[in-house]
TORDONU-657524 format. One record per residue (C-alpha): residue in three letters; x, y, z. Coordinates in nm, 2 decimals, decimal comma. Layout:
residues N
node r ala	x X	y Y	z Z;
...
//
This chain:
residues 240
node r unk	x -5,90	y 7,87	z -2,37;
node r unk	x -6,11	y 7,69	z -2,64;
node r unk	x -6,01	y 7,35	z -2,66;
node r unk	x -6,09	y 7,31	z -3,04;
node r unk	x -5,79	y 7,37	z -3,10;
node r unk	x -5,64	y 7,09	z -2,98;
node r unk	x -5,69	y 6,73	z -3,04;
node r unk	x -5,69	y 6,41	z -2,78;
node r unk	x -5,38	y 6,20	z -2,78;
node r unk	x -5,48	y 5,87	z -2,76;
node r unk	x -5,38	y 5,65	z -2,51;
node r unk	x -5,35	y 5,95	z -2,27;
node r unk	x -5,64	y 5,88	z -2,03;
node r unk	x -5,58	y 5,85	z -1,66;
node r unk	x -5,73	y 5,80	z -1,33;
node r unk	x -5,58	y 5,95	z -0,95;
node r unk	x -5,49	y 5,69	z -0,76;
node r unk	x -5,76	y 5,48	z -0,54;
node r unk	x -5,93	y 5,62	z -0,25;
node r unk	x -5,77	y 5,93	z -0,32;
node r unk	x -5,94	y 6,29	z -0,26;
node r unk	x -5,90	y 6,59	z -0,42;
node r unk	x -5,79	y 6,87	z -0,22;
node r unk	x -5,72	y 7,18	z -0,44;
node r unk	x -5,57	y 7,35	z -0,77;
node r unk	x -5,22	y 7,28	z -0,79;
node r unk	x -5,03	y 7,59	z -0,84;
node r unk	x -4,95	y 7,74	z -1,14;
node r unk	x -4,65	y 7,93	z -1,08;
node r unk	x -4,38	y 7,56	z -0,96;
node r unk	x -4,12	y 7,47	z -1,17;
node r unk	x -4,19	y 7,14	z -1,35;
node r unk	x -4,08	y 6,95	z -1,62;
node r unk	x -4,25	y 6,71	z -1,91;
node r unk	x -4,13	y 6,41	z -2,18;
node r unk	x -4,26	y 6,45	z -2,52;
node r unk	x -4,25	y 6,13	z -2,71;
node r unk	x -4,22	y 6,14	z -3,13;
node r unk	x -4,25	y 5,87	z -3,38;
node r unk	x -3,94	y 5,69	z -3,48;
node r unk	x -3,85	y 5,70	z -3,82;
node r unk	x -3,95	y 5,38	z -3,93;
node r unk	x -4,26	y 5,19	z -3,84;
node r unk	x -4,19	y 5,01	z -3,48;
node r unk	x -4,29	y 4,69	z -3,67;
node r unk	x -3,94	y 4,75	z -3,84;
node r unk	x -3,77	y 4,74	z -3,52;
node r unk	x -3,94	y 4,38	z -3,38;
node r unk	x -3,88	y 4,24	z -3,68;
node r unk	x -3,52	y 4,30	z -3,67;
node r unk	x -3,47	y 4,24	z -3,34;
node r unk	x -3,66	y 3,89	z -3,37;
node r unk	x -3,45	y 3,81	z -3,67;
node r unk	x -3,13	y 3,92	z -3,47;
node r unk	x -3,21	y 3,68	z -3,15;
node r unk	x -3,31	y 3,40	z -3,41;
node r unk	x -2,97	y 3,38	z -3,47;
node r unk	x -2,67	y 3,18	z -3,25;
node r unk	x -2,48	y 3,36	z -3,00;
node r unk	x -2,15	y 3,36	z -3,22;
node r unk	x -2,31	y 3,47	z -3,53;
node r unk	x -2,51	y 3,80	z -3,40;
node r unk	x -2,41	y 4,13	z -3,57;
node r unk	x -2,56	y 4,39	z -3,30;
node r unk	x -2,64	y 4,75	z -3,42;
node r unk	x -2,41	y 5,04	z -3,37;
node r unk	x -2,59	y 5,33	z -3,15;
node r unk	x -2,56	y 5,48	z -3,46;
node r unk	x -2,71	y 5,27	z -3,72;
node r unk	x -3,00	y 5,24	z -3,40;
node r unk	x -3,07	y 5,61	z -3,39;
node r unk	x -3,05	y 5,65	z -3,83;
node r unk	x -3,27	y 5,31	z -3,86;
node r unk	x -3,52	y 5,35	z -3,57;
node r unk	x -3,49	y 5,69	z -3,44;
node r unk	x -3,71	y 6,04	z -3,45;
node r unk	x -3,67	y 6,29	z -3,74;
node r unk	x -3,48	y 6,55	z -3,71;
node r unk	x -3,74	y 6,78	z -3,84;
node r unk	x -4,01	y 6,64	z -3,56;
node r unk	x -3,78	y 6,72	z -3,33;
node r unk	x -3,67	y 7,10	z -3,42;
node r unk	x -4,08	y 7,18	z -3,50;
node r unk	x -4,09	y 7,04	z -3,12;
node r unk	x -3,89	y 7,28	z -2,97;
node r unk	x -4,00	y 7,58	z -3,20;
node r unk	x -4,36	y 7,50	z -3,05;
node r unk	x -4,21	y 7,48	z -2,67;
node r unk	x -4,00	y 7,74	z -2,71;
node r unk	x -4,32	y 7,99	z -2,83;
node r unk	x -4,47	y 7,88	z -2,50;
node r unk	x -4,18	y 7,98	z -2,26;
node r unk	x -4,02	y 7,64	z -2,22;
node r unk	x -3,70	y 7,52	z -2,25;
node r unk	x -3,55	y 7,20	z -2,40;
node r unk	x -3,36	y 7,08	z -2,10;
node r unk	x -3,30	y 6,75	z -2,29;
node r unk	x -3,30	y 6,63	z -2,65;
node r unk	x -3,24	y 6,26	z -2,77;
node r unk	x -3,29	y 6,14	z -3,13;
node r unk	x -3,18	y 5,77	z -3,01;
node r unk	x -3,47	y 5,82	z -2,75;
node r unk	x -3,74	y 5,97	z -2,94;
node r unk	x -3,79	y 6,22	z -2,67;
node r unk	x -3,73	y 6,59	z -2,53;
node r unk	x -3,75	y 6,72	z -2,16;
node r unk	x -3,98	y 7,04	z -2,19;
node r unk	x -3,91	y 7,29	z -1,86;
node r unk	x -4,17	y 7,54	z -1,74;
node r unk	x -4,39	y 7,73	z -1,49;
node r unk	x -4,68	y 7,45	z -1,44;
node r unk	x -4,94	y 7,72	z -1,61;
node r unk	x -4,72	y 7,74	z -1,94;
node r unk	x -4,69	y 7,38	z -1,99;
node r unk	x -5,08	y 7,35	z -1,95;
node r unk	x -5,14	y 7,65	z -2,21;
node r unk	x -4,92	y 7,40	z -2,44;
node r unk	x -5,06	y 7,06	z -2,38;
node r unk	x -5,42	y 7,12	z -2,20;
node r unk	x -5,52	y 6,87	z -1,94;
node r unk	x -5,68	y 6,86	z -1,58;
node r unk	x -5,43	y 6,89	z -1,34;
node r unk	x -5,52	y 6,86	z -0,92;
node r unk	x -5,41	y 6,81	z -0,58;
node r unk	x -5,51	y 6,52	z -0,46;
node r unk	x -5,47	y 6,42	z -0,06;
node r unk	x -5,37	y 6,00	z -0,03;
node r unk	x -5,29	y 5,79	z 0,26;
node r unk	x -4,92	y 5,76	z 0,12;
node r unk	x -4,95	y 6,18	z 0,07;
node r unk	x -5,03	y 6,41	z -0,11;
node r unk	x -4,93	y 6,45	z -0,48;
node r unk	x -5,05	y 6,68	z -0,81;
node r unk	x -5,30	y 6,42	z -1,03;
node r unk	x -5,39	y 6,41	z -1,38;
node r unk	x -5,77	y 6,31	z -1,48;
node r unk	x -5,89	y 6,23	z -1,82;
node r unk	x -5,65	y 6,28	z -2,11;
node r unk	x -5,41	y 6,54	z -2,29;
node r unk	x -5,43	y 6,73	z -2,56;
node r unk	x -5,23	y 6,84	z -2,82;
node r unk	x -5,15	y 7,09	z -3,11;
node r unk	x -5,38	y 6,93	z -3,43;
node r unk	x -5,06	y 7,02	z -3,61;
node r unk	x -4,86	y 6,69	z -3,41;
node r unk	x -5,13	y 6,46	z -3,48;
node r unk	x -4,98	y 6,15	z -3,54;
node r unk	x -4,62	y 6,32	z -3,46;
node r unk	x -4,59	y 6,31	z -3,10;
node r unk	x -4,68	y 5,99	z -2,93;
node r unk	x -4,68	y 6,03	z -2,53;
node r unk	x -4,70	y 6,29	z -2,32;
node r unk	x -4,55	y 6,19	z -1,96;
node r unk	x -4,63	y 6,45	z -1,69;
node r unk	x -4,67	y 6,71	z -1,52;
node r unk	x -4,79	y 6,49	z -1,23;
node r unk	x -4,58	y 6,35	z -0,91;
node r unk	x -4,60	y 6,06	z -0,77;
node r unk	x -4,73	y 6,03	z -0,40;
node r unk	x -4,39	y 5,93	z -0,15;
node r unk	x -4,34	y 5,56	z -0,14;
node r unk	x -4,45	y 5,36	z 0,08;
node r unk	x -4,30	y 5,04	z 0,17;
node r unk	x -4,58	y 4,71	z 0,19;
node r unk	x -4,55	y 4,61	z 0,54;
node r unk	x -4,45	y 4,20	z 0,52;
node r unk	x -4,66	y 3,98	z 0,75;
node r unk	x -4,47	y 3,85	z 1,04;
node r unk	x -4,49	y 3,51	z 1,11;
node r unk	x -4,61	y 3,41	z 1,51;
node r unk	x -4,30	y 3,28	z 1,67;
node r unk	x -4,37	y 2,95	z 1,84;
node r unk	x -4,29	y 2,88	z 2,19;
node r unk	x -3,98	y 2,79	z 2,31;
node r unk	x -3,98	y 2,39	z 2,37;
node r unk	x -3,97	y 2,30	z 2,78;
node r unk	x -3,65	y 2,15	z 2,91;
node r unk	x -3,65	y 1,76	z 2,98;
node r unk	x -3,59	y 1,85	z 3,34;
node r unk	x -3,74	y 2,14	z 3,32;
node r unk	x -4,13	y 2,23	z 3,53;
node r unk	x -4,28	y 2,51	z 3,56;
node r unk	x -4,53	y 2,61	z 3,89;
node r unk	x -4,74	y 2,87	z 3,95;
node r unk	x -4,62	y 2,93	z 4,27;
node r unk	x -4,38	y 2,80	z 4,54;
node r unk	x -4,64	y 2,61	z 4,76;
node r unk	x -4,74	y 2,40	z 4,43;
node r unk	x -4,41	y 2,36	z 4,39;
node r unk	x -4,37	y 2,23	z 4,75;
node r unk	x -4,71	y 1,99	z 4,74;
node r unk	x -4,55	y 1,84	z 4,41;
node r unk	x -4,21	y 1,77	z 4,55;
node r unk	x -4,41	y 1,61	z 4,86;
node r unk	x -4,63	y 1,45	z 4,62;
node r unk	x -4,31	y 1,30	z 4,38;
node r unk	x -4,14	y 1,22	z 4,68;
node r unk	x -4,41	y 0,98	z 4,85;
node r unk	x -4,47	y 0,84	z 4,54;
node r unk	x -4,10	y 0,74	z 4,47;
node r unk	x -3,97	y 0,39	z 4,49;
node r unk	x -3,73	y 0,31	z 4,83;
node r unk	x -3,38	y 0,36	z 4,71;
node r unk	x -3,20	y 0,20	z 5,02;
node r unk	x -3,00	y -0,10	z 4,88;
node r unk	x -3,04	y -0,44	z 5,00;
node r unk	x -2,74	y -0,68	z 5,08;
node r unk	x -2,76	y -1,02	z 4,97;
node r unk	x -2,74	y -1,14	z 5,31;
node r unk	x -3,03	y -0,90	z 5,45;
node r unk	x -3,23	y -1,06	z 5,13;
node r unk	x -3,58	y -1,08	z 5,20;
node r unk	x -3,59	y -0,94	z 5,56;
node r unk	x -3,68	y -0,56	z 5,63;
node r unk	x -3,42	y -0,32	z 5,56;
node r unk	x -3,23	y -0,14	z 5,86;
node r unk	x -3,01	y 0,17	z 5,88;
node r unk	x -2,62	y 0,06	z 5,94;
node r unk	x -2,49	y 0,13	z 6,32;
node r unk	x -2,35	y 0,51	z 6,38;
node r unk	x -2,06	y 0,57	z 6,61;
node r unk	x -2,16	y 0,66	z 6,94;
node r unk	x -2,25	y 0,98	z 7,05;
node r unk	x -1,96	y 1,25	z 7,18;
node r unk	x -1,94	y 1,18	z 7,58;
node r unk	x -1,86	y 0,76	z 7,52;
node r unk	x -1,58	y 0,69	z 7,45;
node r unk	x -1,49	y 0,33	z 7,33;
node r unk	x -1,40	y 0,24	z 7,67;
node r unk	x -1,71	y 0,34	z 7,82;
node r unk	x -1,90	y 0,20	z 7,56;
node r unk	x -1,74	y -0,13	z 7,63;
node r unk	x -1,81	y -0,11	z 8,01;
node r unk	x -2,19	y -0,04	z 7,97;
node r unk	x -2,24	y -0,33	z 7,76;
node r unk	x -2,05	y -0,60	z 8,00;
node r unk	x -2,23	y -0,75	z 8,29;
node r unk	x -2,29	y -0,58	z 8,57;
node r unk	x -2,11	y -0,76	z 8,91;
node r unk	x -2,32	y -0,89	z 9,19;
//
């Protein structure tokens, strides 16, 4: 097909995404859809201007559009919108959506009929996120909508989404317990408790009376085959 007789929209450049490889021809035959953007009926400068004079105002005193009033003031022509879908529907599409208020209609199609209408390099491309059908360069369109249509969006896919992976943080170690000691093994653990216990002050309390002399163990009862008796009778003097 000769492309003469088309022209460039402008602004309609694009790149596949980075580090992305193409793979193949996408196929010509699936079911895809596009958004044709028009030209409002007034210049866009009209609509910031009244905007900006509307938010200039207080809260109380704002007098807000009607849809309406939006669509006569700042919409598309009627007539760019009917020569629209004459052109799509000479190329086997169908106006699956049409919207004054949004400037826009929803063109339906095999992939290969949409190209024939609005040329532009369509591919396959394979990405780490997936695979998905790229556009490279820009699109063209009828000389006739120069300065008519504004935007062309489509016929690409996006690549699934993948979600960014958040850093995790490194969770510091639990703090140790007061009383709390840790040993490789249970004959370090043995040594140390020898070790503490050695080192350890005497606890064995001291009477005031016993003050300064060396601490002795109290008395124990006598052992099982004494009784009190015999205990006495061991301990008196023994008769000549």
């Amino acid at each position: 097909m000769a492309t003469t007789r088309f022209v460039i929209l402008p602004g309609s450049q694009r790149q596949p995404l980075a580090n992305s490889r193409p793979v193949g021809h996408a196929d010509p035959s699936e079911i895809t859809n596009i958004t044709v953007r028009l030209r409002p009926v007034n210049d866009i400068a009209a609509l910031t201007a009244t905007v900006e004079k509307l938010y200039a105002r207080p809260l109380a005193k704002r007098i807000y559009l009607t849809r309406e009033e939006l669509t006569h003031r700042h919409g598309a022509r009627r007539e760019d919108l009917d020569a629209v879908e004459h052109f799509a529907q000479r190329h086997n599409l169908t106006v699956s959506h049409r919207s004054a208020a949004q400037r826009s209609l929803t063109l339906t199609g095999a992939l290969a009929d949409i190209i024939r209408a609005f040329p532009a390099k369509l591919r396959m491309f394979d990405h780490s996120t997936g695979s998905y059908r790229g556009r490279t360069g820009a699109i063209s369109i009828p000389p006739e909508f120069r300065g008519i249509i504004t935007g062309v969006f489509g016929p690409t896919s996006k690549p699934p989404t993948v979600r960014a992976l958040q850093p995790r943080l490194p969770l510091s170690p639990p703090l140790p317990s007061r009383n709390a000691t840790t040993f490789p093994n249970s004959t370090a653990r043995d040594n140390a408790s020898a070790s503490s216990n050695s080192a350890a002050p005497s606890r064995t309390a001291i009477s005031p009376r016993t003050s300064g002399k060396s601490a002795s163990r109290p008395p124990t009862s006598p052992p099982f085959p004494y009784t009190t008796a015999a205990a006495a009778s061991r301990n008196s003097p023994t008769e000549k």
